[in-house]
Structure formats: C-alpha cells, structure tokens
C-alpha positions as CSV (number, residue, x, y, z in Angstrom):
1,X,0.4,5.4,23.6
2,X,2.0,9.0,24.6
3,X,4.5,8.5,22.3
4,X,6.0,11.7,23.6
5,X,6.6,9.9,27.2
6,X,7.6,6.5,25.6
7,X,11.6,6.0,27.5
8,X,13.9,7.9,24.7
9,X,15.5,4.3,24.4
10,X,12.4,2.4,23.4
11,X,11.3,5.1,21.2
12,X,14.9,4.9,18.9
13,X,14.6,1.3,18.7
14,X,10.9,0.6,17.4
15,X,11.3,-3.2,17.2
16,X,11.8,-3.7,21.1
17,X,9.2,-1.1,21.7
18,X,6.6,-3.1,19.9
19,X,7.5,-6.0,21.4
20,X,7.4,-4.6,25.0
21,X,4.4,-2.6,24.1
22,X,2.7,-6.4,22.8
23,X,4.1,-8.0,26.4
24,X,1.9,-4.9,28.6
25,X,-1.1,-5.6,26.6
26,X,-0.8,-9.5,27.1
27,X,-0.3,-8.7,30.9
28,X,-3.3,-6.4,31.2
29,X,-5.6,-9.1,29.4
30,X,-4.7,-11.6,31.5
31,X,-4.8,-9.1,35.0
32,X,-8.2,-8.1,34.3
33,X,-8.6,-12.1,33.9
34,X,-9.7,-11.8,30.1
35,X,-7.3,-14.6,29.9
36,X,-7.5,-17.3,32.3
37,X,-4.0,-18.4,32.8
38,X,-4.4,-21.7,32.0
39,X,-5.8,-20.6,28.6
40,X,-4.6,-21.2,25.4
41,X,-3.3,-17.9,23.2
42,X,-2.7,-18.2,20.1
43,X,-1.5,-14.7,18.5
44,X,-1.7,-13.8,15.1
45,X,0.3,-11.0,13.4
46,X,0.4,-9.6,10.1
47,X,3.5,-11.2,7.9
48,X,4.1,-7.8,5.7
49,X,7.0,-6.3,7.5
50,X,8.6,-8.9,9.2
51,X,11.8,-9.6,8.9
52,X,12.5,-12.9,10.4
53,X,15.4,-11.6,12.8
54,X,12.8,-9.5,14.0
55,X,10.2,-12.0,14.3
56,X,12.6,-14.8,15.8
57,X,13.2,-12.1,18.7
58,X,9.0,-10.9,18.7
59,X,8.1,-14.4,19.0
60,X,11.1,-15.6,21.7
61,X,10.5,-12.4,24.1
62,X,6.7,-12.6,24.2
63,X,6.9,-16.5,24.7
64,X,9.5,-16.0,27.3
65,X,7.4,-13.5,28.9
66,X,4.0,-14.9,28.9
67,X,5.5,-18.2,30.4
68,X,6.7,-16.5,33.5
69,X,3.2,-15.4,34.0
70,X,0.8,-17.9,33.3
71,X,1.0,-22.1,32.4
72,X,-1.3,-22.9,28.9
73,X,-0.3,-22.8,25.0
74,X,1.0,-19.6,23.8
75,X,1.7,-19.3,20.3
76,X,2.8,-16.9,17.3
77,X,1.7,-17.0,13.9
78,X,2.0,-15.2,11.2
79,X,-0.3,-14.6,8.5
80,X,-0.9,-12.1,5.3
81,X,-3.7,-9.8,6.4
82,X,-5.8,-10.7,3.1
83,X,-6.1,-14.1,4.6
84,X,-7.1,-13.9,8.2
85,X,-10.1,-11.5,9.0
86,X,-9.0,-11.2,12.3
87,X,-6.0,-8.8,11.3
88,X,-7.9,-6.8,9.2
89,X,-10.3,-6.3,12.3
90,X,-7.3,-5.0,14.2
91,X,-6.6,-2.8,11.1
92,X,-9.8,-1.0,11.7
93,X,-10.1,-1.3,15.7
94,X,-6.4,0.3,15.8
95,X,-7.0,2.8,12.9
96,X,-10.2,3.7,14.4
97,X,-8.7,4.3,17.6
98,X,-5.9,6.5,15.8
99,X,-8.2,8.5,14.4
100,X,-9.8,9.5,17.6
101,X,-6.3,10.6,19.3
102,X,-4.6,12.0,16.7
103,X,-7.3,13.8,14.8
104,X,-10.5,14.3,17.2
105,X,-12.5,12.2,14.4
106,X,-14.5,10.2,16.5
107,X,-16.6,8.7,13.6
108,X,-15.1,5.0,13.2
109,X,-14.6,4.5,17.0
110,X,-18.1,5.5,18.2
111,X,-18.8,2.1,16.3
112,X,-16.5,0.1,18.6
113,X,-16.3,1.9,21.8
114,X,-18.8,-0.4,23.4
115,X,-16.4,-3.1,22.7
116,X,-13.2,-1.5,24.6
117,X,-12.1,-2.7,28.2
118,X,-9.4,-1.2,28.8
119,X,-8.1,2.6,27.6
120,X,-5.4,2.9,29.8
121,X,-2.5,4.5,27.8
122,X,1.0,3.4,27.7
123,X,3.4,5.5,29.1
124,X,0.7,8.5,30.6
C-alpha cells in the first residue's frame, strides 16, 4: 500500500482503513475467481489488538460487504497467533513483503514470490 496516496481520511482513522483495505483484498480474490462465490470463507485474524468495538465493526463491515458480492458462508474468527499456524504464515508473507518495499531486502520474499497472484498496490 502507498501509504503516502492512501485518502488523508482513511489514513487518520486506521481502524476503517484496515477494514476497507481487508474488503479490496476479499474483492480481488474473488474477481480473479480465487474464490468461487459460492464458497465458503472463513477468515481468521489475530486476537492481540482487538478491541471488541473494533472487531464488532471489522467483523459487521466485511460480512455486510462480502454478502453483497457473493452467496456462501463467510465467517470471522479470532484467534491468538501462537495457536493457529496460519497467522503466523501471514506474519512472515506480510513481513517478508515489508521488507522488500520498505527496505530493498529482498531475502525473505524471494522464498515466496512464486506464491503471489496479485501485487497490485492499494492506492498507486
């Protein structure tokens, strides 16, 4: 993400940006038909951090969202990184992926480049 272009709004209010920024990413996985619509998605994020105000409106905008676009099961949950794997993949894919744009280390993310589908940014 160009955080520099993100709209001055979004960028003062982080919550609703990471919620919209979730909702794009959702939308491209399922343009590019990485997710059928029909298909049940079952979203995991990690439960350090989150306040449950904040969750409560993650959880309702996303669902709201994804429901306009597509029929299937869509669900949140949250879970402590130390006990789902899957989070602590992410850790690495986005830290990786951090690396490369913000520091030119290209080390971690030559290991999972092959794996990427999609390196559109948000907010060119």
């Amino acid at each position: 993400m160009n955080k520099q272009k993100v709209y001055i709004d979004l960028r003062n209010q982080k919550n609703y940006l990471y919620n919209y920024t979730a909702n794009i990413i959702l939308g491209r996985l399922q343009t590019q038909k990485i997710l059928g619509l029909n298909e049940p998605i079952h979203l995991f994020i990690d439960r350090k951090d989150t306040k449950k105000r904040l969750k409560e409106n993650f959880v309702n905008y996303l669902t709201d969202s994804t429901e306009k676009r597509r029929d299937g099961v869509f669900s949140v949950k949250l879970h402590s990184s130390f006990e789902n794997k899957s989070l602590q993949a992410v850790d690495f894919i986005s830290w990786a992926i951090f690396r490369k744009y913000e520091h030119g280390d290209y080390e971690f993310y030559e290991i999972i480049k092959n794996k990427i589908i999609d390196e559109r940014l948000l907010f060119p």
